[in-house]
C-alpha positions as CSV (number, residue, x, y, z in Angstrom):
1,X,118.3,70.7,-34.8
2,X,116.3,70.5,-37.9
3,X,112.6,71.2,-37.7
4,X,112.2,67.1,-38.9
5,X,113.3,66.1,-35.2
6,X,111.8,69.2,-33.6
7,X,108.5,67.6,-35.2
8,X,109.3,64.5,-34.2
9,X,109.9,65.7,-30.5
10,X,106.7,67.4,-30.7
11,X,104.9,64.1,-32.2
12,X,106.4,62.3,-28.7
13,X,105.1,64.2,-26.3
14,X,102.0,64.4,-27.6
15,X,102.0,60.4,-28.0
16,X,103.1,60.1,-24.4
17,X,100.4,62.8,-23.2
18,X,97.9,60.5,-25.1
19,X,99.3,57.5,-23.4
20,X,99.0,59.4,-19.9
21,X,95.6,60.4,-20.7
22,X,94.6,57.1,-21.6
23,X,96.2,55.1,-18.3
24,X,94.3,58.2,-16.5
25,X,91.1,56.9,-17.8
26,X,91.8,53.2,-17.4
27,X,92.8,53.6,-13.5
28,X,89.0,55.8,-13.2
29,X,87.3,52.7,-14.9
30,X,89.2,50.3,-12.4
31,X,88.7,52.4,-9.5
32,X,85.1,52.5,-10.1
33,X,84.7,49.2,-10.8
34,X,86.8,48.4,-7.3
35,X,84.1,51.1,-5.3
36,X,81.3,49.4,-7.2
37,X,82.3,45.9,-5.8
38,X,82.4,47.4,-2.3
39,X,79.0,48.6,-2.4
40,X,77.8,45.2,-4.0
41,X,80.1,43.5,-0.9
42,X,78.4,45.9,1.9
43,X,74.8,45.3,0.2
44,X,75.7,41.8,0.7
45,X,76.4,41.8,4.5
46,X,73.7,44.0,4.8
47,X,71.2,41.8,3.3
48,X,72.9,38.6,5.3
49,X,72.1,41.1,8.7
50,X,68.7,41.5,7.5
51,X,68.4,37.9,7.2
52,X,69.7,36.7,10.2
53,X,67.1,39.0,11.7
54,X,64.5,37.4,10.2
55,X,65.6,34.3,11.1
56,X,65.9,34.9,14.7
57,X,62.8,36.9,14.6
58,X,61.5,33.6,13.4
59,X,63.0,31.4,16.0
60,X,61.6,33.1,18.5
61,X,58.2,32.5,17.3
62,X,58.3,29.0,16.4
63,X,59.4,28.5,19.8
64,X,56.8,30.6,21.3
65,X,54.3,28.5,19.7
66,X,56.1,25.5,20.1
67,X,56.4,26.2,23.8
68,X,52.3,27.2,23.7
69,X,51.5,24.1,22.3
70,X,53.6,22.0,24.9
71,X,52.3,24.1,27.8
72,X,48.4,23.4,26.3
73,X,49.7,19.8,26.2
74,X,50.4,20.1,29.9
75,X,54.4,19.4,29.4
76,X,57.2,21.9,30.1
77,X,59.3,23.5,27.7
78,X,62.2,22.4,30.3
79,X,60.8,18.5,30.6
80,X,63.0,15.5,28.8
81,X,61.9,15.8,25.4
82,X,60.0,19.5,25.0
83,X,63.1,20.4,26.2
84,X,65.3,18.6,23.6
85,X,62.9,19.5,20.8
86,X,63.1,23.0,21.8
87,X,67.3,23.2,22.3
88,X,67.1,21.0,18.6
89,X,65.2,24.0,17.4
90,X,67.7,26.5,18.4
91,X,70.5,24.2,17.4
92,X,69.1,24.3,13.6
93,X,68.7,28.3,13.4
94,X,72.4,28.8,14.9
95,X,73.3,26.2,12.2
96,X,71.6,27.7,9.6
97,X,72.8,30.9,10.5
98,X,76.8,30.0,10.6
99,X,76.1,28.4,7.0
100,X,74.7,31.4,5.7
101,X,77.2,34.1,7.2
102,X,79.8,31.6,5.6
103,X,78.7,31.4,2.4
104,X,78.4,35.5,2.2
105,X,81.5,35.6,3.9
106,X,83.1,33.4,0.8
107,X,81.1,35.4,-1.8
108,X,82.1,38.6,-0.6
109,X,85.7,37.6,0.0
110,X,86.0,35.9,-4.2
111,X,83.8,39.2,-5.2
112,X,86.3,41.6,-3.6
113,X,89.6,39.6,-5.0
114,X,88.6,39.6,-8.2
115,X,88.1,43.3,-8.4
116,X,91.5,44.0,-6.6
117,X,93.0,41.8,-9.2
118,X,91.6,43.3,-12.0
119,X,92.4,46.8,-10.4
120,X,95.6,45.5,-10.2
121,X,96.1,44.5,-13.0
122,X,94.9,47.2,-15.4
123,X,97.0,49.8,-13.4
124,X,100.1,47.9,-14.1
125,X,99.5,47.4,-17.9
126,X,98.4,51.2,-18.1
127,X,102.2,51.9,-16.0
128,X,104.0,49.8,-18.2
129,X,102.2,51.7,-21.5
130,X,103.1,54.6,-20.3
131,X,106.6,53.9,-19.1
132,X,107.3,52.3,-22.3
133,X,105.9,54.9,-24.1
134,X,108.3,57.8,-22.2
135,X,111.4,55.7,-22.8
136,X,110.9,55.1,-26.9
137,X,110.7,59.4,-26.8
138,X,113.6,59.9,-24.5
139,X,115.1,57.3,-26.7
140,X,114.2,58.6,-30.4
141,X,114.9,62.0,-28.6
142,X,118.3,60.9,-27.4
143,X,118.8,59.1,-30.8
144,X,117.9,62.4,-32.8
145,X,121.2,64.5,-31.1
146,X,123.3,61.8,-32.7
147,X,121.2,61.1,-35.8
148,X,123.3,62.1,-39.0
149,X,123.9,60.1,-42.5
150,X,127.1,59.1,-41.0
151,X,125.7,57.6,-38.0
152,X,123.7,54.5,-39.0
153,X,124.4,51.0,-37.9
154,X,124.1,48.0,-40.1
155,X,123.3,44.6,-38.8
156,X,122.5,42.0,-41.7
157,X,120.3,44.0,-44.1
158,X,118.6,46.0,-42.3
159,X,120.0,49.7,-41.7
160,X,119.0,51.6,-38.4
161,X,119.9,55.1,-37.4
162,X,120.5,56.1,-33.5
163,X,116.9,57.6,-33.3
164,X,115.6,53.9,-34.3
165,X,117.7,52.7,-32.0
166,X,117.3,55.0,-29.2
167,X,113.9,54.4,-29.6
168,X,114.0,50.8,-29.0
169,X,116.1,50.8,-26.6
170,X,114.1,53.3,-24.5
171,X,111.3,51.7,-25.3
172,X,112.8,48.6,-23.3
173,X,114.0,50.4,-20.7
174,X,110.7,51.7,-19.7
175,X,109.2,48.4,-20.4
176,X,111.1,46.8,-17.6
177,X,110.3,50.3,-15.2
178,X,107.1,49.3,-15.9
């Protein structure tokens, strides 16, 4: 081989080490971003604990007071209509409490799909860079064994050697390996 191809082997590698290098930085950026998203999803539940706490915490003082306020009044918390306001209370804080654990439920859930998405998706694209970029060097690399003046195609005008080819051809084979 001449030392033109031996530089152009040595000018793949180190394109497709710079594209490996590169879609090694992308999938760190994605997976932070994915362990970022977790933590923002477990700070979520564990601010929806915290306020399900207060709520109940609550609760049980408004009924305390409620029931205090019954019992000044002479009327059981258990009699007809204490009774019913104090079961209505109750009723409104479970209520309130389902509606809350839904909505972080729903929040956490789109938060969590989104960043496996976009993880998802940014480890493909940096597999199918770098999978093209292996097959265009095997190609050109392949191409350069058979590259000679007395090798080159002609389609039309335009006049391609086997290391153009090979090239383009790899590079479309690793394209669909991506």
């Amino acid at each position: 081989m001449d030392p033109a191809t031996w530089i152009m082997i040595i000018q793949m590698v180190l394109a497709a080490a710079s594209a490996a290098k590169q879609a090694s930085v992308q999938k760190k950026a994605a997976k932070r971003q994915a362990e970022l998203a977790n933590k923002q999803a477990r700070e979520a539940w564990e601010a929806q604990e915290k306020a399900e706490k207060n709520r109940k915490d609550q609760l049980k003082k408004n009924l305390a007071k409620r029931r205090a306020r019954m019992g000044a009044a002479g009327l059981s918390s258990t009699d007809g209509s204490a009774g019913a306001i104090i079961q209505e209370m109750r009723n409104d804080a479970a209520e309130d409490i389902y509606t809350s654990y839904n909505q972080t439920k729903d929040n956490v859930n789109a938060s969590l799909a989104s960043a496996q998405a976009n993880l998802l998706e940014q480890s493909n694209a940096a597999n199918r860079k770098l999978y093209q970029q292996a097959g265009e060097s095997l190609g050109a690399i392949g191409g350069s064994f058979f590259d000679d003046d007395t090798t080159k195609t002609t389609t039309g005008s335009d006049e391609k050697t086997f290391s153009e080819n090979g090239r383009q051809i790899g590079g479309m084979l690793g394209g669909l390996m991506g």
